[in-house]
C-alpha positions in Angstrom: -10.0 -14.5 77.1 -13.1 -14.9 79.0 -13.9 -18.2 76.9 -10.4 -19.5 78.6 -11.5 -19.2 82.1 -14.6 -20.8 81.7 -13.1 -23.6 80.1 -11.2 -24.1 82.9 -14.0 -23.7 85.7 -16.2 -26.4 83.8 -12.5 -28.7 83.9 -12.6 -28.3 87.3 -16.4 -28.6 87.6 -16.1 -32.0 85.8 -13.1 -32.9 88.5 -15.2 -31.9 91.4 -17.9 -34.4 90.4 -14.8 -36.8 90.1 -14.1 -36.7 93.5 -17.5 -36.6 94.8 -17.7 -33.3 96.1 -20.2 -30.5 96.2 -17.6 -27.8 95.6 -13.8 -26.5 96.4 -12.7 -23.9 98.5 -9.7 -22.5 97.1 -7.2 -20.2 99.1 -4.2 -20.5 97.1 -3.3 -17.3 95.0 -1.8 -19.0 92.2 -4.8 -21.4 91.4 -7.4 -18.3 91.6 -5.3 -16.5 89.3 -5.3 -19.9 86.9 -9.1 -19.9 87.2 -10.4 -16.3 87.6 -7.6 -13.9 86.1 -7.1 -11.5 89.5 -3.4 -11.0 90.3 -4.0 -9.2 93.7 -2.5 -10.4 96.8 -6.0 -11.4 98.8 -9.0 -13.2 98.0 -10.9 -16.7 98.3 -12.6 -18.1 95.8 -15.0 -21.1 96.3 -16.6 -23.3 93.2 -19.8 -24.9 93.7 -20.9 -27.6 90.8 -21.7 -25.2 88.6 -21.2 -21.8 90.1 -18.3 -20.2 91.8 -17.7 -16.8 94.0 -15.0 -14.9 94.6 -14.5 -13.0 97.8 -11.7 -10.1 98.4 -11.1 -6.8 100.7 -11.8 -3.4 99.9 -8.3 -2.5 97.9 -9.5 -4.5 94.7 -12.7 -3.0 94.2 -12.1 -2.1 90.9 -9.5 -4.6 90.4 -11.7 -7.3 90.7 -14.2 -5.6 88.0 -11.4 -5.7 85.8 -9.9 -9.1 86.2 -12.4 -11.5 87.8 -14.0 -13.7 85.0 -16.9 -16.4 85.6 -17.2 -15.6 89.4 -20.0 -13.5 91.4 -17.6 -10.7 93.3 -17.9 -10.2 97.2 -16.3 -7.4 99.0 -15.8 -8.3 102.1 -17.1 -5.7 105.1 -15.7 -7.8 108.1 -14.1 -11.2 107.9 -14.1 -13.8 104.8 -15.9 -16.1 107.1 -18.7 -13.3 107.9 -19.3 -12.6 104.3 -19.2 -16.3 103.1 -21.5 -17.0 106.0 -23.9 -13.9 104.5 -24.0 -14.9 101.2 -25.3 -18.8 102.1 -23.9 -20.4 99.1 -23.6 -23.5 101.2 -25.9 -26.2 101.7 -25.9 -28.4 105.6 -24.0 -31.7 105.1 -22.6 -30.3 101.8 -18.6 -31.9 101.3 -16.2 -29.1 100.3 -13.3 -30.1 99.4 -10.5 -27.9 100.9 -6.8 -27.3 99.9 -4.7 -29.2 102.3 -1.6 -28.0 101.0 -2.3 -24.7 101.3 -4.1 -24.1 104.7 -2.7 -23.3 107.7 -4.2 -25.9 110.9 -5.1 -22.3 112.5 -7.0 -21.4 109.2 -8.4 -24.5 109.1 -9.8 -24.4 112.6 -11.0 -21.3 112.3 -13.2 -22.7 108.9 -14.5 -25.8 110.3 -15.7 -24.3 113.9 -17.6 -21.4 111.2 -19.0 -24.0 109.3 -19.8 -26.7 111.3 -22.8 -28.3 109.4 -20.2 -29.0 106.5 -18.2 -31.9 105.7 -14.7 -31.0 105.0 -12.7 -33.1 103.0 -8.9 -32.9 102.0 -7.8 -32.6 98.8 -3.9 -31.9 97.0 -3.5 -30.8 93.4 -6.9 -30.7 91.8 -6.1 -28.0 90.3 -2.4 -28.1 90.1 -3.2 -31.2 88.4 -5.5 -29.4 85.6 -2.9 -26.7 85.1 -0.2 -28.6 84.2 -2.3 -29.1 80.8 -1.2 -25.7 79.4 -3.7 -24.2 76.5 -2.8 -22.3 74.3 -2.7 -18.9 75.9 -0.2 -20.5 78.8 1.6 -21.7 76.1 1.8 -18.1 74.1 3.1 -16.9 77.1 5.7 -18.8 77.7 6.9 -18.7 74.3 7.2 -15.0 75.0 8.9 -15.6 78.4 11.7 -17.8 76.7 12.1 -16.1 73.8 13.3 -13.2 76.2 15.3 -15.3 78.2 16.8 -16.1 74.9 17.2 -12.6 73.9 19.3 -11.8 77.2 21.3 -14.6 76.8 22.8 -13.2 73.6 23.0 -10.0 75.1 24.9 -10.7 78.5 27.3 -13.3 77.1 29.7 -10.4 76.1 29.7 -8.8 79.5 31.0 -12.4 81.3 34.7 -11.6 81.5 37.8 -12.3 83.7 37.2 -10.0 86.6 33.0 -9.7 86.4 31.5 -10.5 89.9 28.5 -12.8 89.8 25.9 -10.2 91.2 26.7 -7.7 88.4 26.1 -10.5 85.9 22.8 -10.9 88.0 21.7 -7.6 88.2 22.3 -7.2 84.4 20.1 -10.0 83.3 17.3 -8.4 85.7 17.6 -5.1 84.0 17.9 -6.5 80.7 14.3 -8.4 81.2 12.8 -5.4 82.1 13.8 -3.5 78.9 12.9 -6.4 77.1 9.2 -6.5 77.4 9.7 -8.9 81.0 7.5 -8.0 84.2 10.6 -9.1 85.7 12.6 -12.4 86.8 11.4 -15.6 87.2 13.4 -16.2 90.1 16.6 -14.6 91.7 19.2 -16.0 88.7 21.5 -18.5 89.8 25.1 -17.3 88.1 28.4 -19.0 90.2 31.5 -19.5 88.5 34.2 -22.1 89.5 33.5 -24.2 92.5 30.7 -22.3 93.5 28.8 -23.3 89.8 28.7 -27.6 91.6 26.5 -25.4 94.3 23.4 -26.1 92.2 21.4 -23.3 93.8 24.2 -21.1 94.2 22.8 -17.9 95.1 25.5 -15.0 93.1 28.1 -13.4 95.1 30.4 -10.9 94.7 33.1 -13.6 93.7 35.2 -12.8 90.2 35.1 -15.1 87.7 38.4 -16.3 86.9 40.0 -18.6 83.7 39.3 -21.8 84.2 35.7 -21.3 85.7 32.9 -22.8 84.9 30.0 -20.8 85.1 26.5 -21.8 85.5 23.5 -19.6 84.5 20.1 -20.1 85.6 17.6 -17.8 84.8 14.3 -17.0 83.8 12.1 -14.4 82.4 8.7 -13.6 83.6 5.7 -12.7 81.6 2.1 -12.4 82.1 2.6 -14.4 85.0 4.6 -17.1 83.4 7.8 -18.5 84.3 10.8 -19.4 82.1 13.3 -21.6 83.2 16.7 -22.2 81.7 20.2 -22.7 82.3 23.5 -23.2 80.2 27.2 -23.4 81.1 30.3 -21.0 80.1 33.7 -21.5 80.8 36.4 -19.0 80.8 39.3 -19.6 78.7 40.5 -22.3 76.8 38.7 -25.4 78.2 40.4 -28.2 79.3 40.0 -31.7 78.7 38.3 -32.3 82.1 35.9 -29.1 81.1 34.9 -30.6 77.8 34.3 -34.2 79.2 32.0 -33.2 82.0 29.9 -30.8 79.1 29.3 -33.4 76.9 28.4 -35.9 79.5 25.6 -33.4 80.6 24.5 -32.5 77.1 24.2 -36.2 75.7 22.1 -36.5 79.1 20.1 -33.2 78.2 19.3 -34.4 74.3 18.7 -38.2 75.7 16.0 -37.0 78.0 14.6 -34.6 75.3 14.6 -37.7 72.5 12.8 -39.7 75.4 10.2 -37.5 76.5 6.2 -37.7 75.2 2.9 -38.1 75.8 2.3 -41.3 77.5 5.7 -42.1 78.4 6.6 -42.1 82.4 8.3 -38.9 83.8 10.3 -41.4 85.7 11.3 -42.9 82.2 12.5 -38.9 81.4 14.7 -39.1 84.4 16.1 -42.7 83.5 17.1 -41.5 80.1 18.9 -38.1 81.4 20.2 -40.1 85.0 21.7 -43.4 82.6 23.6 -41.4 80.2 25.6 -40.2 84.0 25.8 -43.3 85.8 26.9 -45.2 82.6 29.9 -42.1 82.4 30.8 -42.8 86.5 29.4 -39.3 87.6 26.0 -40.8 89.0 26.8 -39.7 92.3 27.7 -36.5 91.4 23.9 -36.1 89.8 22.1 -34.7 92.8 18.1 -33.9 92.0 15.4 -34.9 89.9 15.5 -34.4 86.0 13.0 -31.8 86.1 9.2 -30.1 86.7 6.6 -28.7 85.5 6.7 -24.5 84.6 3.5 -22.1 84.4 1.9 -19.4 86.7 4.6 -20.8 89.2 8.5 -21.9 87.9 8.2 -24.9 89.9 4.7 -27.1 89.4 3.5 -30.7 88.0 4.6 -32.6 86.2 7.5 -33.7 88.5 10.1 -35.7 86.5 11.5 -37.6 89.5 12.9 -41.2 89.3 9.9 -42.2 91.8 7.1 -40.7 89.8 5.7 -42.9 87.3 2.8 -40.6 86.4 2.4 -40.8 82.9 3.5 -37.2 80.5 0.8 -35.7 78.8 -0.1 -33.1 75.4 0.8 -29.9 76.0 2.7 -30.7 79.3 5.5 -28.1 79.4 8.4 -29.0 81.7 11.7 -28.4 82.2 15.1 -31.3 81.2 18.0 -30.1 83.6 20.6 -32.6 84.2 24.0 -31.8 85.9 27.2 -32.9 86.7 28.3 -31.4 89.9 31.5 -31.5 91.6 32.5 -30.5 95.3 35.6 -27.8 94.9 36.1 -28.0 91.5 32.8 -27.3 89.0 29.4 -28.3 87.2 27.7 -28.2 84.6 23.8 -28.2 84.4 21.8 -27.7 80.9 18.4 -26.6 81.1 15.6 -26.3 78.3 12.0 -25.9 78.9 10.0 -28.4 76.8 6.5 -28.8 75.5 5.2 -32.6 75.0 3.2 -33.1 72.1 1.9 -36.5 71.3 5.0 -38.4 69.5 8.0 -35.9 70.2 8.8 -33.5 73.0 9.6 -29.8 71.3 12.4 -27.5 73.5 11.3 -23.9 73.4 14.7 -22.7 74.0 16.4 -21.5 71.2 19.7 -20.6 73.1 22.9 -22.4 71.5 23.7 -25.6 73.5 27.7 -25.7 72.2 29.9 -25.0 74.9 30.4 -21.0 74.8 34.1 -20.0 75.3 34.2 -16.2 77.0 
């Protein structure tokens, strides 16, 4: 495991260099996790060429024994800045990069009038950038996620009746992650039925599901700190001819993007081939967000597969394919897999059924 950290400190090492900097001070939680291993809820982590340290409060003591890999562990007695300031791991005129996105102006402040003698340069996505490359213990698990996503799937589908609220449904999935090896949920499911399911982020309610409904299921199990992402779409009752239009629509938009999608093609050439298959059908309007993103230590990261991003897919990318068809007071439909690009083909690791599930 340790091997896998340091792979990634000398990635970023070798980007640091890229962008002409002496070193990166990192804030955000996520992106110490990604390089260290510690899951606590404080600490700042700063990598110089070819060293790094990691600084945290007196609560992850031991924690940080336990989880920190390739860094040199500060407690901190007073303030981050006081300790950093001890330590003199910087050199004057030194440029540190700094993580735009995720400082506060008041934090930043605060740093620059501390550390005056150092040039402080913006930066977005270095690392965000480096860890949408999943290796292969990101990839293991997420396999592991998904595969209990799958596993609740099959496991819930007979408890979606005529007369089952939304939340129950909800609740249920959570529980049923839990006693299925899950640390939890990936995100608070999304489960509306009828008119509520062309609400893509419809959060559940204590509405009924009723015949006739479509019902749109989004949800995710988390594991090791990974997030799984999918969705399919029920309907109650016999569908009607409306029902089955609008499902095949979404799913011949679904497998286009999937047939489409590989390394080296553009994620805005993803979108095209989900967003076509709609417009060409006369539903383009009623397509309202991007294709898809990027999944790992966060549900929602790079790549974004957007119609304006022309940023080329690479190996071992893992993103999500999740077009919909949504329409005000009546229903959608949204189908969701979560993919893993490999050179020549892209490879869903979903095994859920795709066929329109009667309940």
């Amino acid at each position: 495991m340790s091997s896998i950290f340091k792979n990634r400190l000398n990635n970023l090492y070798n980007d640091i260099a890229k962008h002409d900097l002496h070193g990166l001070y990192i804030t955000n939680l996520t992106n110490i996790r990604y390089l260290t291993g510690f899951t606590g809820s404080a600490g700042i982590l700063i990598v110089l060429k070819e060293s790094s340290y990691f600084f945290t409060d007196g609560r992850y003591i031991q924690q940080s024994k336990e989880q920190v890999n390739n860094a040199n562990v500060t407690i901190i007695s007073t303030s981050y800045f006081d300790s950093i300031n001890r330590c003199n791991i910087f050199n004057e005129k030194s440029r540190i990069g700094f993580e735009s996105d995720h400082m506060s102006y008041s934090y930043y402040d605060s740093m620059i009038n501390q550390f005056p003698n150092i040039d402080w340069i913006s930066t977005n996505s270095i690392i965000e950038n480096l860890a949408a490359v999943k290796d292969s213990e990101e990839i293991s698990s997420l396999q592991t996620a998904i595969d209990i996503t799958d596993d609740v799937f099959k496991k819930i589908i007979p408890e979606i009746k005529v007369g089952v609220t939304e939340k129950y449904i909800s609740t249920r999935i959570s529980y049923l992650f839990k006693m299925n090896g899950a640390d939890g949920d990936s995100y608070e499911s999304i489960i509306a039925g009828g008119p509520r399911s062309a609400l893509p982020h419809a959060r559940p309610t204590e509405r009924k599901f009723q015949k006739g409904d479509f019902i749109v299921m989004d949800f995710g199990a988390l594991y090791n700190g990974y997030h799984a992402d999918m969705t399919r779409t029920l309907v109650v009752g016999k569908p009607s001819t409306k029902h089955t239009e609008i499902y095949n629509i979404v799913l011949e938009s679904h497998l286009n993007g999937i047939k489409t999608a590989r390394s080296d093609i553009p994620c805005s050439q993803v979108d095209n081939a989900c967003r076509s298959i709609i417009d060409q059908s006369g539903y383009g309007e009623m397509f309202t967000h991007s294709t898809g993103h990027g999944i790992g230590l966060e549900v929602h990261t790079l790549p974004r597969i957007h119609k304006n991003n022309h940023e080329l897919l690479k190996k071992n990318h893992v993103i999500t394919i999740e077009p919909g068809i949504y329409i005000p007071d009546w229903g959608g439909v949204r189908i969701e897999d979560d993919c893993l690009i490999l050179d020549s083909s892209c490879q869903p690791l979903n095994k859920s059924t795709k066929e329109l599930i009667v309940v």
